[in-house]
C-alpha positions in Angstrom: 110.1 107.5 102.9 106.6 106.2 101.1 104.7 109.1 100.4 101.4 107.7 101.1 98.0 110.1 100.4 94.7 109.6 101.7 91.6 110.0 99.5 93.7 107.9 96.6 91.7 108.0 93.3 93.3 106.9 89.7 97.0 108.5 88.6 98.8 108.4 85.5 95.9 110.5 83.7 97.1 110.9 79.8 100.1 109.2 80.0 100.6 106.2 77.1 99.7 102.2 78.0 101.8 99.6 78.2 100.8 97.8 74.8 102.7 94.3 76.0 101.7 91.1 77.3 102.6 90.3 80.6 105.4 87.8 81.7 104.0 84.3 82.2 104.5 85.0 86.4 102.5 81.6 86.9 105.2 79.8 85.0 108.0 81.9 86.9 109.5 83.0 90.5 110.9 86.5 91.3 113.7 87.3 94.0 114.9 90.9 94.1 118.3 90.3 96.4 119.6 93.7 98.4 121.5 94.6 101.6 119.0 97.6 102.1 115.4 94.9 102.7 114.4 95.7 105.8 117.2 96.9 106.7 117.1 101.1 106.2 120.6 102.7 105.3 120.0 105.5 102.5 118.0 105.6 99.1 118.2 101.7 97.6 115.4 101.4 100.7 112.7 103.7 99.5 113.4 102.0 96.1 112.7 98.6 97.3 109.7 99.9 99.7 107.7 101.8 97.4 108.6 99.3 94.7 107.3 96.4 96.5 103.2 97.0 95.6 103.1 97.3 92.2 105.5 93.8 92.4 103.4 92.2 94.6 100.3 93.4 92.1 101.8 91.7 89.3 103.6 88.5 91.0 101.6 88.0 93.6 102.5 84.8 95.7 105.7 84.4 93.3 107.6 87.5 94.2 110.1 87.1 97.0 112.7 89.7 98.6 116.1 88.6 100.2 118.0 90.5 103.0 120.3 90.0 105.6 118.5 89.5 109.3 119.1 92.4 112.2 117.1 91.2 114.9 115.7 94.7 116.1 114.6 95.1 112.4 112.7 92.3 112.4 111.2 93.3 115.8 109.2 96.3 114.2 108.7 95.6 110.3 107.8 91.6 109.5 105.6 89.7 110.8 107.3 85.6 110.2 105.0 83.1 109.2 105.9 79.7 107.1 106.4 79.7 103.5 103.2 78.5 101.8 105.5 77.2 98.8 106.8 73.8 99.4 110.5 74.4 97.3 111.5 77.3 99.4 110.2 75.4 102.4 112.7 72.8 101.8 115.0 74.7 100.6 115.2 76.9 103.9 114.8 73.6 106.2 118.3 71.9 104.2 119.9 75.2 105.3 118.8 74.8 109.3 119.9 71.4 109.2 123.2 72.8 108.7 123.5 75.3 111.4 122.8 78.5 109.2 119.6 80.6 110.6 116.8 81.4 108.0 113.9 83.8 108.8 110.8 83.9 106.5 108.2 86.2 106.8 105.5 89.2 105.6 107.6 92.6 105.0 104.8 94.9 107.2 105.1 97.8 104.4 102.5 98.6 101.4 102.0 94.5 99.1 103.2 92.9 102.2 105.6 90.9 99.9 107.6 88.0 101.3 110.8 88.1 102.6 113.7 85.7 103.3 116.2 86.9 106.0 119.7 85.2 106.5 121.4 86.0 109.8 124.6 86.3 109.1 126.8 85.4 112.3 124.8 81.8 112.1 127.1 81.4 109.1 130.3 83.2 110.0 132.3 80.4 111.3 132.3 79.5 107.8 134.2 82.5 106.3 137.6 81.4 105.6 136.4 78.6 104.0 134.3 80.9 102.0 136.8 83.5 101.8 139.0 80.6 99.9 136.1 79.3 97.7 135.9 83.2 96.1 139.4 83.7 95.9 139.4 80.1 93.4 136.1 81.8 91.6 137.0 85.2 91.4 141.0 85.8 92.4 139.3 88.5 94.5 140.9 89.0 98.1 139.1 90.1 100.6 141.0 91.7 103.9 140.2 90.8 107.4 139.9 94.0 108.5 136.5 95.4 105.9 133.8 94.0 107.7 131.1 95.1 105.6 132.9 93.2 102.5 133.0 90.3 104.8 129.2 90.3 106.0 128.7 90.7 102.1 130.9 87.6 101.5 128.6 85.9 104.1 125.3 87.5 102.8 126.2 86.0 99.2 127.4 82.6 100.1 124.5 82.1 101.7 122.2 83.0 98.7 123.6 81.2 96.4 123.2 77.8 98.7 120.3 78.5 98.7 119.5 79.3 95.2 121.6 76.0 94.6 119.0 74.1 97.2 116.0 75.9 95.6 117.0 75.1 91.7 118.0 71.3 92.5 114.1 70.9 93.7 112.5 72.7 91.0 114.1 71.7 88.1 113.3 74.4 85.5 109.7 74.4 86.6 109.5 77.4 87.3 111.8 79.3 86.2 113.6 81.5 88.6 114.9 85.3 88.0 117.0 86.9 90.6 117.7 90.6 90.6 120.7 91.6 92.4 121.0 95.4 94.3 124.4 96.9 94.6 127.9 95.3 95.5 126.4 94.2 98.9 124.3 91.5 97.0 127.3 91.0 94.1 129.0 88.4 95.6 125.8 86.0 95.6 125.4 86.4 91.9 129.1 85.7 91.2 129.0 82.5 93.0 125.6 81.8 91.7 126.8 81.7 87.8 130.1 80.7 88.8 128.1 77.0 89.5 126.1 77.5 86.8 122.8 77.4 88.8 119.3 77.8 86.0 118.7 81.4 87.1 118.5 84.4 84.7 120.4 87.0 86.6 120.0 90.9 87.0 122.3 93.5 89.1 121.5 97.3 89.5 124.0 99.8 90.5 122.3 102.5 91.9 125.6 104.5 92.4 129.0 103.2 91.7 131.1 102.6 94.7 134.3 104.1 93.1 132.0 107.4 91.6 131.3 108.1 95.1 134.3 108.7 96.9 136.1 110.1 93.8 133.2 112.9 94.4 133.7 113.0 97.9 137.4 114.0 97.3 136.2 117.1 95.0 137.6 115.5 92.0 136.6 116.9 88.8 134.9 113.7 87.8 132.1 114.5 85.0 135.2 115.8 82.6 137.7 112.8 83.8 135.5 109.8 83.1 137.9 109.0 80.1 141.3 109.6 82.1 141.0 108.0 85.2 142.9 104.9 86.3 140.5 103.0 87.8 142.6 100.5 89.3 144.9 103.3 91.0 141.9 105.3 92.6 140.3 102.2 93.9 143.8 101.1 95.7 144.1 104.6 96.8 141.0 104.7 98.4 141.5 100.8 100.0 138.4 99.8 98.0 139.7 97.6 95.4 138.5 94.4 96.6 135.2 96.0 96.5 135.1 97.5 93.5 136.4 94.1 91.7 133.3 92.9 93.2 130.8 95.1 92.0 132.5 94.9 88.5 132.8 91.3 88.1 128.9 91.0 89.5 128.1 93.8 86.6 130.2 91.4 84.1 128.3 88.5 84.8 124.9 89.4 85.4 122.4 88.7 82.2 120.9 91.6 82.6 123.1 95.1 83.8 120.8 98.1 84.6 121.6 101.5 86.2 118.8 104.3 87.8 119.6 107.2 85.3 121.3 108.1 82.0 123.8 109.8 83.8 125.0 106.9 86.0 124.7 104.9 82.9 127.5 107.2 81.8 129.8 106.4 84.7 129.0 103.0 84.9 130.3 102.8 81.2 133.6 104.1 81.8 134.3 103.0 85.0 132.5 99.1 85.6 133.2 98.7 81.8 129.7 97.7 81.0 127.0 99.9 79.1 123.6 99.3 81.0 121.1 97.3 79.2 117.8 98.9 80.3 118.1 102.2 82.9 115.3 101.5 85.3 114.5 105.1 86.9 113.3 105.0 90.6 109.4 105.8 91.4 107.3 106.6 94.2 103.9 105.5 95.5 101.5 108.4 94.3 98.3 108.1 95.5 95.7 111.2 94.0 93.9 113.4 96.0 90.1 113.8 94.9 90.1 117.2 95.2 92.5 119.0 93.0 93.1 121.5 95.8 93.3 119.7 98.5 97.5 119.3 98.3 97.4 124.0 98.2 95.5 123.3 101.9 97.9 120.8 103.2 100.7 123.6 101.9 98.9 126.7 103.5 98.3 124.5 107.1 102.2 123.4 107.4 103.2 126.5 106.3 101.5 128.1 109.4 103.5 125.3 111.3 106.9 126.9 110.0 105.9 130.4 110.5 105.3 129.7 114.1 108.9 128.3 114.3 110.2 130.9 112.4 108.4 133.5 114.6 110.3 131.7 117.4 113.8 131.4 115.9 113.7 134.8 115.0 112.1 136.6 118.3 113.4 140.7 119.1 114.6 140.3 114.9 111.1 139.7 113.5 111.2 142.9 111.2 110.0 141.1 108.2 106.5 140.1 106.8 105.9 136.6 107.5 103.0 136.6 104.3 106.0 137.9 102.3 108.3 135.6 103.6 109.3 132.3 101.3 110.8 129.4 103.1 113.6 127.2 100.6 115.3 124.1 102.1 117.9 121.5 101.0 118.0 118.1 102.4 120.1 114.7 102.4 123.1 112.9 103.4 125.8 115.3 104.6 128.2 115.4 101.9 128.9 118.8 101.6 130.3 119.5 97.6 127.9 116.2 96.4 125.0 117.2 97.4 125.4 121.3 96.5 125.6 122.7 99.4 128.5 124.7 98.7 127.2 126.2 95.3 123.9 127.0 96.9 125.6 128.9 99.9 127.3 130.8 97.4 124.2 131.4 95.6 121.9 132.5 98.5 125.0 135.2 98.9 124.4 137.0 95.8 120.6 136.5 95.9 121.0 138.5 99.1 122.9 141.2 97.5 120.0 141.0 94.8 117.4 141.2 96.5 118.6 144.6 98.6 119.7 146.0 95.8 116.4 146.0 94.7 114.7 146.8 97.6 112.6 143.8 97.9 109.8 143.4 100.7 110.7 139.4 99.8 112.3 137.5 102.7 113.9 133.9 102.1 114.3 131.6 104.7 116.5 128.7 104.3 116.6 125.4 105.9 119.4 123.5 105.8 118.3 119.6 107.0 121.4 117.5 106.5 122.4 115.2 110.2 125.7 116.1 111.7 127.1 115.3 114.7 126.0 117.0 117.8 125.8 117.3 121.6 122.5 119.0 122.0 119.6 121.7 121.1 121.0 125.3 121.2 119.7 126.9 124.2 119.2 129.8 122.4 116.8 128.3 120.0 115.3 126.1 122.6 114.6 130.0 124.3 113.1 131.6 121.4 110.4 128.8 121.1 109.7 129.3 124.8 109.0 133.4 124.0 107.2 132.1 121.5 105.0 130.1 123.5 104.8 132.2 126.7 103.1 135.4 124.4 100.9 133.0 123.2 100.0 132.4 126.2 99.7 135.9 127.6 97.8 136.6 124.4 95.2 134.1 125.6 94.8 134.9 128.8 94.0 138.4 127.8 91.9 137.9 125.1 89.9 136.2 127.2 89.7 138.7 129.9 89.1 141.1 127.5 85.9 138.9 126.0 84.2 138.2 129.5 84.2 142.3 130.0 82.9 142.5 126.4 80.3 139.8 126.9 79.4 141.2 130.4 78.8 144.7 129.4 76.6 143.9 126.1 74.5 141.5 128.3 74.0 144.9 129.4 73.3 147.0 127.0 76.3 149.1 127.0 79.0 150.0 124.7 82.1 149.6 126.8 84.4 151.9 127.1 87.4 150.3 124.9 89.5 153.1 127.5 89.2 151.4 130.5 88.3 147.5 129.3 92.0 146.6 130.1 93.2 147.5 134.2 96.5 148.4 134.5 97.8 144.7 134.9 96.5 144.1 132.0 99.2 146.5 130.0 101.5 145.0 132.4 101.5 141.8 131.2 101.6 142.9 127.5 104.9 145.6 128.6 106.4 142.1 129.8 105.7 140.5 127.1 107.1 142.8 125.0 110.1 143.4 127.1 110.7 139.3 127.2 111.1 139.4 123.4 114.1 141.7 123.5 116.9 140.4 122.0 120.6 141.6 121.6 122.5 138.9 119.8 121.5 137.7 116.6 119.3 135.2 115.5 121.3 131.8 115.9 122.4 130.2 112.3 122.5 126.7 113.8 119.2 125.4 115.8 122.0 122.6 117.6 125.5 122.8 119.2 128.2 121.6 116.8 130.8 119.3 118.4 133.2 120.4 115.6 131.9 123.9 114.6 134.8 125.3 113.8 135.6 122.2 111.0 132.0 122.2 110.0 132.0 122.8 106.5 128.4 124.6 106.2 129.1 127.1 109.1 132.7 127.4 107.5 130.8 128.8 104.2 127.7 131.3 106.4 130.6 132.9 107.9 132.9 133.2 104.9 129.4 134.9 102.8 128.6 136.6 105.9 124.6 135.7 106.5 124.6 135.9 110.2 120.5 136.7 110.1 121.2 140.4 110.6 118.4 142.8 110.2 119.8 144.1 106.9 119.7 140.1 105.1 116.8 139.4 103.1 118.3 135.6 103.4 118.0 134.2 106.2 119.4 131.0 107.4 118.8 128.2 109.2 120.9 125.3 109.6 119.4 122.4 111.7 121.9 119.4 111.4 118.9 116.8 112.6 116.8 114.6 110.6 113.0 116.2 111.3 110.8 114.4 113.4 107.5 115.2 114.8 108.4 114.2 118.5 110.9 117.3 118.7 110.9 120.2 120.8 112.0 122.6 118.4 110.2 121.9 115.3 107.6 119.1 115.8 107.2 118.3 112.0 108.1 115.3 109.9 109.5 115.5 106.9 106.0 115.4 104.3 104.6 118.0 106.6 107.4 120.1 106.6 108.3 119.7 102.6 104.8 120.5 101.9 105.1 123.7 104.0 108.2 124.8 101.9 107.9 126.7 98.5 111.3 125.3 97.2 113.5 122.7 97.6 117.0 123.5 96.1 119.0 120.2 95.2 122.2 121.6 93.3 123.5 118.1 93.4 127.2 117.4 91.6 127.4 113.3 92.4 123.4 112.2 92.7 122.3 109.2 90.6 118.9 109.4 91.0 117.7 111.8 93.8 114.6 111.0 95.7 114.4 114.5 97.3 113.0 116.9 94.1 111.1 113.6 93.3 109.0 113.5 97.0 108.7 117.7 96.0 107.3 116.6 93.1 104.3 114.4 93.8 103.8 117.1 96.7 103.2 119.8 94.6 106.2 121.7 95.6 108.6 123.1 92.8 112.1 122.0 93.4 115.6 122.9 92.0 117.6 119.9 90.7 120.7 119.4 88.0 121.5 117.8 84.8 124.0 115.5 86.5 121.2 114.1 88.5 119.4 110.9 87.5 116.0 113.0 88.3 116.9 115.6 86.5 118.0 114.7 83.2 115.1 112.2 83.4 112.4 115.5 83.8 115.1 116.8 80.8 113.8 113.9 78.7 110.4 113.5 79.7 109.5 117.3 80.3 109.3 119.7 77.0 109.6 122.9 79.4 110.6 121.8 82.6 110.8 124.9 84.6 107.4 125.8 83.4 106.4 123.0 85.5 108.5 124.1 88.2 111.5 121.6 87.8 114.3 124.0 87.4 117.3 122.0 86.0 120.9 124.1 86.8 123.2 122.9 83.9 126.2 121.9 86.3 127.8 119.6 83.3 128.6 122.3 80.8 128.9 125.2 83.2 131.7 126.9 85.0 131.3 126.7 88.7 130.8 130.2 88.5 128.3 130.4 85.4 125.9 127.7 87.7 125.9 129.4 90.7 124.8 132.3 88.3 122.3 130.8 86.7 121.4 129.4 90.7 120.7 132.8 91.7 118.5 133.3 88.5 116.3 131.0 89.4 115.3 131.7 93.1 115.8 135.4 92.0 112.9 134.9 89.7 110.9 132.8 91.9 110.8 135.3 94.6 109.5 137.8 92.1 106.6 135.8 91.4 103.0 137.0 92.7 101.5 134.2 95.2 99.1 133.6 92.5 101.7 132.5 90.3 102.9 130.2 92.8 100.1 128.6 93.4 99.3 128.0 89.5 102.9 126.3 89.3 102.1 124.3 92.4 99.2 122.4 90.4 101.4 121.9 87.3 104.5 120.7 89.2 101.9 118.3 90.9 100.5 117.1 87.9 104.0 115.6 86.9 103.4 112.4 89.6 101.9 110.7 87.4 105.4 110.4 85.4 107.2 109.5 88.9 104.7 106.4 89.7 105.9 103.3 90.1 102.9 102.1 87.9 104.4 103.8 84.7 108.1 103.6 85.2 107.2 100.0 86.9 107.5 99.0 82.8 111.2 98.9 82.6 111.6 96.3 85.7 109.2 94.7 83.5 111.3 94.7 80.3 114.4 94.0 82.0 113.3 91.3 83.7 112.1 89.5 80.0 115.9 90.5 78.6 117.4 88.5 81.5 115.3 85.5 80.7 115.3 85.7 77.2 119.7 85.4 77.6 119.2 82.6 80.5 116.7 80.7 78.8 116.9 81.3 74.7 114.7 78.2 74.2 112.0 79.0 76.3 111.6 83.3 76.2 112.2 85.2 72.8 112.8 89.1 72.8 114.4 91.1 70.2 117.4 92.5 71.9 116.9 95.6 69.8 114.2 96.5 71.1 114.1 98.3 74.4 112.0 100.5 75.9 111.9 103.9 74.0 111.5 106.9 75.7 112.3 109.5 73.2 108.7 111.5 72.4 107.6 111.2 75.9 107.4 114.7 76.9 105.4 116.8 78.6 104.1 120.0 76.1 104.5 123.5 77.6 102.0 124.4 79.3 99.6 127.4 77.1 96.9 128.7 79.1 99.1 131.0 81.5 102.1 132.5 81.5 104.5 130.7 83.5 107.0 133.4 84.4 106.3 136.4 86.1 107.7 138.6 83.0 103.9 139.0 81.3 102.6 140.6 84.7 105.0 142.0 87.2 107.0 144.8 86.9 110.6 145.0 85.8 111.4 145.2 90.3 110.1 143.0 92.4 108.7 146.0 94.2 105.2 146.5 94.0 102.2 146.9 95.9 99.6 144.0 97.0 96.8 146.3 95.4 98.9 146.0 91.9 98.9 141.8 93.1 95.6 142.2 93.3 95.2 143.5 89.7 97.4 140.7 88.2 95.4 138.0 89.6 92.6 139.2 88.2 93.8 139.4 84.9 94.9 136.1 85.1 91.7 134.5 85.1 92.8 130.7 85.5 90.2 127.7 86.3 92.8 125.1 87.6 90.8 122.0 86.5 90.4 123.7 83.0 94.0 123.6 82.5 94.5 120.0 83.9 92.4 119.1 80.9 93.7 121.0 78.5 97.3 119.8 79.5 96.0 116.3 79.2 94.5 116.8 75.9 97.7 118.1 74.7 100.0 115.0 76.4 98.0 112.1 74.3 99.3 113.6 70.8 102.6 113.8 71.2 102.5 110.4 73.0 100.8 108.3 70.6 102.2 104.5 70.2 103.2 103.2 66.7 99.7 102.1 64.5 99.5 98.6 65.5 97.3 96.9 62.1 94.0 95.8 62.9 93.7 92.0 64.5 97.4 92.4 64.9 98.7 92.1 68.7 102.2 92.9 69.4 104.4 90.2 69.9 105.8 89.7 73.5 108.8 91.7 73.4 107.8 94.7 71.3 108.4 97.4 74.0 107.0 100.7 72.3 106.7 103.5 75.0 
């Protein structure tokens, strides 16, 4: 989701310029092809959504998305209107006159770029024929029974008749570039160079098709890139038709680009194709003006949780709630991919650490992944209802209480604090108190589970044993519903609640970029993430010290199962140690990273990939030395050196201590937040400074220096 901020002022503060000329975008027209344009299905459509301003900034009226039409789509998020360019006008009119329906139209998100919609069941009457056409193009097969290949089939036949209408009309003037998104869109580039249309041509794999499900099937796939037969796991799986797709669109695109090093990796051994430029994903960030203003917005939604928690936990509420620190994990459901089983394991043995040690730290954890259910647990659903009701008695008597207090002052008289509450006062409050009784234990599940016995995260709680027991200084919460701030239960949406949070934990095996310790990021909230993520070993690359920064990267590649969930524990061990100054120091330096996550720095390698693809489509016309591609080595954030990061300089060797001793540290500490955003951003330009260009001398278009 765009993480929009109010009260916006200028990012990217120390980071290097772009020292390039732009494109000629007058001379050319920009189409960025995907399944996923208006149409929401996982992580390509926050790409495509928070990508689309800084597109629209720099194309303007030349910049064009493509998707597939779903009517109730269309219903909420574009608003149609006629194409002001007369090509695509005519383009989209020879299409109508031949029975297929084209939609054109405003895409109601931040740039408001264009967007061309094909509906596919206009065209389906014409798949067999279609289905033939590929099979002469591409000896690729495609069964009756995969829909989704088939709608893709569709999707791409009709792009490239219309790229074919589009190019006859134009003639070279201007030139067109078409980036392709995932296998969805591959079939429209394989038919569009297939008939040799004048287009330079780019395809993205965000994730390879094949990569996924070998993950999903536990397969130890990071140290079998080299041995797997690609052919046999795809025909395994009943894939293969798909995956000869995606690998003939990555063969013969101009341009092949993947979201991280790391997919890069995959992509090499299994689409047999190194990427040409990796394009990481961004966000929107938008600055607040006042540095602190992102610490309030964490203090206010962390009251929000506490209320829950108070709730949820009602007759077990034996632990500090200023002492408490709320961790959560969120995403898709897929259980070993995303981490969940290495972090249950993990929050296990930070249990037993954190009794052994006597800790007055309490961890709750949130566990936000959709599953399928029937309904809210009653049981929770209760505990929110205490909750409310002694609010509510606390009201009512506080306000009796005030009218006696007001009445006797008015007065003169000291009242008697003996007799100010009546016997039906205490009453109320023994039935209040009596109401919050509890025998059972806390529920670990907020929902009822239609298969709870199969589910493999309640599976895991009762194989470690965190059942929320008075003893646990873990607790857990596993709420199998995307958050939303319409429900019952815990009325938040997801900014609100992220930014309540003190840790997101992202132990990912199979993620090629990850969005999730990115939105932490630009939030301020330190976040847990791995070195087989596309987020993390970009932080790896970009970030001298990354954990000072709060980005702590779990080494999953070169590690034993065992030695990460080790070095797992380590982490949130240490960050529960931490004072809540500390915290909130690491807070302003993991938000001061955003600036590396916006689109308008990592907007550059779009940029330089788009100016490969035409300098191979069009050698006359663009030059670029193909040697020369963005460099990123040097880029990286310098430790941080005004305060200690750790808690090792100032707490004691136990994490038990007293708030009189916090008191002490945080005075010693003496740290002027904006005083250290400078002196960080002094220390940034040095290590970032750009090859010595010779006076009078501009670079030529082409040179990419980072």
């Amino acid at each position: 989701m765009p993480l929009s901020r109010s009260l916006s002022m200028t990012s990217l503060n120390g980071l290097p310029l772009w020292e390039d000329e732009d494109l000629p975008v007058e001379d050319l027209i920009l189409f960025e092809v995907a399944w996923e344009v208006t149409n929401k299905v996982g992580g390509i459509y926050t790409v495509l959504q928070t990508k689309a301003k800084i597109t629209v900034d720099e194309w303007g009226e030349n910049f064009f998305m493509v998707g597939p039409y779903f009517e109730q789509n269309v219903k909420t998020q574009v608003e149609l209107c006629d194409p002001t360019n007369p090509a695509i006008q005519r383009a989209i009119d020879n299409l109508k006159t031949n029975g297929c329906q084209v939609y054109f139209g405003r895409w109601l998100i931040e740039g408001s770029p264009y967007v061309i919609l094909f509906d596919i069941t206009s065209a389906a009457w014409n798949l067999d024929r279609w289905k033939g056409d590929f099979w002469d193009i591409s000896g690729i097969g495609l069964p009756f029974h995969d829909r989704e290949a088939n709608d893709s089939l569709i999707f791409g036949s009709l792009i490239a008749w219309f790229f074919k209408e589009l190019t006859d009309q134009l003639q070279d003037r201007p030139n067109v570039i078409v980036h392709f998104h995932e296998w969805q869109a591959g079939a429209g580039l394989l038919l569009c160079r297939s008939r040799k249309l004048p287009i330079a041509t780019i395809f993205t794999t965000h994730a390879t098709l094949l990569g996924r499900y070998l993950c999903a099937g536990n397969a130890d796939f990071y140290n079998n890139l080299d041995k797997f037969n690609i052919d046999k796991e795809a025909g395994e799986r009943q894939i293969y038709h798909r995956y000869c797709m995606e690998r003939a669109a990555v063969h013969c695109a101009h341009v092949f680009t993947t979201v991280s090093q790391i997919t890069a990796i995959e992509a090499d051994h299994i689409l047999k194709r190194k990427a040409d430029v990796v394009t990481p994903n961004g966000l929107n960030v938008k600055k607040f003006s006042a540095m602190h203003e992102f610490q309030n917005l964490h203090s206010m939604n962390k009251t929000r949780i506490q209320e829950f928690v108070r709730g949820h936990f009602y007759g077990h509420l034996d632990f500090n709630l200023e002492k408490t620190l709320f961790f959560f994990i969120a995403g898709r459901y897929e259980f070993t991919n995303k981490g969940a089983d290495i972090f249950l394991e993990a929050l296990a043995r930070l249990n037993f650490l954190l009794r052994v040690h006597k800790s007055d730290v309490t961890v709750v954890v949130f566990f936000i992944m959709p599953a399928k259910t029937n309904n809210f647990n009653v049981e929770t659903l209760k505990g929110q209802a205490v909750r409310k009701q002694l609010w509510d008695t606390v009201h009512s008597v506080k306000e009796k209480f005030g009218r006696k207090l007001y009445d006797a002052l008015f007065k003169g008289e000291i009242p008697d604090m003996n007799k100010i509450l009546d016997r039906d006062d205490l009453t109320i409050m023994k039935r209040a108190i009596y109401s919050t009784q509890r025998q059972s234990l806390p529920p670990v599940t907020t929902h009822n589970m239609i298969e709870d016995s199969a589910d493999p995260i309640l599976s895991n709680i009762r194989r470690i044993g965190l059942f929320n027991s008075r003893i646990d200084r873990v607790k857990v919460i596993f709420h199998p519903e995307f958050l939303s701030s319409t429900s019952p239960l815990l009325p938040m949406d997801y900014e609100e609640f992220v930014r309540g949070c003190h840790l997101g934990v992202f132990p990912s095996y199979y993620e090629p970029w990850g969005y999730t310790p990115g939105e932490c990021t630009v939030m301020g909230i330190p976040s847990v993430t791995t070195n087989l993520s596309g987020f993390g070993c970009f932080m790896q690359e970009h970030v001298a010290d990354p954990a000072a920064y709060g980005i702590y990267i779990l080494d999953r590649r070169f590690r034993s199962p065992d030695e990460s969930c080790n070095q797992l524990t380590q982490f949130m061990f240490g960050f529960c140690q931490q004072s809540r100054r500390q915290r909130i120091i690491q807070r302003n330096r993991t938000e001061r990273l955003s600036d590396l996550l916006d689109w308008r720095y990592l907007g550059r390698y779009y940029m330089h990939a788009r100016h490969l693809a035409l300098s191979r489509a069009f050698p006359d016309k663009f030059k670029m030395d193909p040697t020369a591609p963005p460099q990123t080595e040097g880029f990286r954030y310098p430790r941080p050196s005004s305060v200690p990061p750790s808690p090792s300089a100032s707490l004691h060797s136990t994490p038990h201590h007293s708030d009189a001793e916090d008191d002490d540290d945080d005075d010693d500490e003496r740290y002027d937040e904006e005083e250290e955003a400078e002196k960080d951003r002094q220390n940034i330009k040095t290590p970032f400074s750009i090859g010595s260009i010779p006076i009078g001398k501009k670079k030529q278009h082409g040179e990419y220096r980072n």
